[in-house]
C-alpha positions as CSV (number, residue, x, y, z in Angstrom):
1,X,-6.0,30.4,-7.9
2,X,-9.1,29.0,-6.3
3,X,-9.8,29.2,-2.4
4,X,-8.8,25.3,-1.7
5,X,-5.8,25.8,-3.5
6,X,-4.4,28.5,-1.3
7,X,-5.4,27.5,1.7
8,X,-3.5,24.1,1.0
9,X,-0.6,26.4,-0.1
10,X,-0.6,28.3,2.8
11,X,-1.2,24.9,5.0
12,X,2.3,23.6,3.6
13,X,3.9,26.4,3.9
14,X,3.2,27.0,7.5
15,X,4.2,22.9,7.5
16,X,7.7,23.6,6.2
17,X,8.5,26.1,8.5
18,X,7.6,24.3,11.8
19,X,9.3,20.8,10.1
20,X,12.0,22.6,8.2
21,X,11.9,21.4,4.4
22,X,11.4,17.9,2.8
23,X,14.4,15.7,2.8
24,X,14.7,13.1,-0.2
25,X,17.5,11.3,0.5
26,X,19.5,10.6,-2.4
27,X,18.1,9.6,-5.4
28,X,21.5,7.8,-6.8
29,X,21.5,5.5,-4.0
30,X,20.2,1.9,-4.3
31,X,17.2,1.0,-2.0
32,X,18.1,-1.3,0.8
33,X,15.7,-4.2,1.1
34,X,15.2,-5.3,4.4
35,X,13.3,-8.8,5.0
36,X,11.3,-8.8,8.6
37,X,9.4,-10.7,10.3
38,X,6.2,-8.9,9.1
39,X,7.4,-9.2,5.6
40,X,7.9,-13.0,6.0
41,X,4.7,-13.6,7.4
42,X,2.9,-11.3,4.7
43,X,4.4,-13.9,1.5
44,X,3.5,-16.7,3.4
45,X,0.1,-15.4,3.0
46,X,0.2,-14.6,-0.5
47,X,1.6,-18.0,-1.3
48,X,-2.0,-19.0,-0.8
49,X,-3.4,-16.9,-3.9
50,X,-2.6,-17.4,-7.8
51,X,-3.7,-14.3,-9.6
52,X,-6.0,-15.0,-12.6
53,X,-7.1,-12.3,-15.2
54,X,-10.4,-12.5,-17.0
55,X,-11.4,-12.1,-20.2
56,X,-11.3,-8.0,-20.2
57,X,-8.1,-8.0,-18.8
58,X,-9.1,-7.4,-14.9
59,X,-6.3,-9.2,-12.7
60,X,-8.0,-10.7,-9.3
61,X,-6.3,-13.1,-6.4
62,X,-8.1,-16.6,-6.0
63,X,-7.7,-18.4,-2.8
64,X,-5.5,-21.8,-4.3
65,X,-6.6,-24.1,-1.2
66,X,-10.1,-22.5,-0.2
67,X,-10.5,-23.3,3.9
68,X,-13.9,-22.5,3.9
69,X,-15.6,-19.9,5.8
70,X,-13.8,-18.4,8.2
71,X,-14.4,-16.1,11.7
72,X,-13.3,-13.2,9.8
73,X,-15.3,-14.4,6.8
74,X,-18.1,-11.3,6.8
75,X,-20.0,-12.2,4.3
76,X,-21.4,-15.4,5.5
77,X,-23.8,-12.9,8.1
């Protein structure tokens, strides 16, 4: 093994024993979805993007009603 390799080894394993071991949860179990506010706010956002592929396949967001430039806009400077 290479240098990096144990070193990150021996960084985990030192990790483990101060933490204890990883815990997974279990894997059967379905995933609870919980809706937030954050969540909320984050698909009203995206509601203002329609996703457009080009002709090689590349998938990219378009603004749908383009406000202009805005104070966070950086690339007007």
């Amino acid at each position: 093994m290479g240098r990096r390799l144990e070193g990150f080894q021996h960084v985990t394993e030192r990790l483990q024993y101060v933490f204890g071991p990883a815990t997974h949860g279990d894997t059967d179990s379905p995933v609870v979805h919980r809706h937030d506010d954050f969540e909320t706010a984050s698909e009203e956002d995206l509601k203002n993007f329609d996703v457009e592929t080009d002709s090689q396949g590349h998938h990219y967001a378009v603004r749908n009603n383009d406000p202009g430039p805005t104070s966070t806009d950086y690339s007007m400077k």
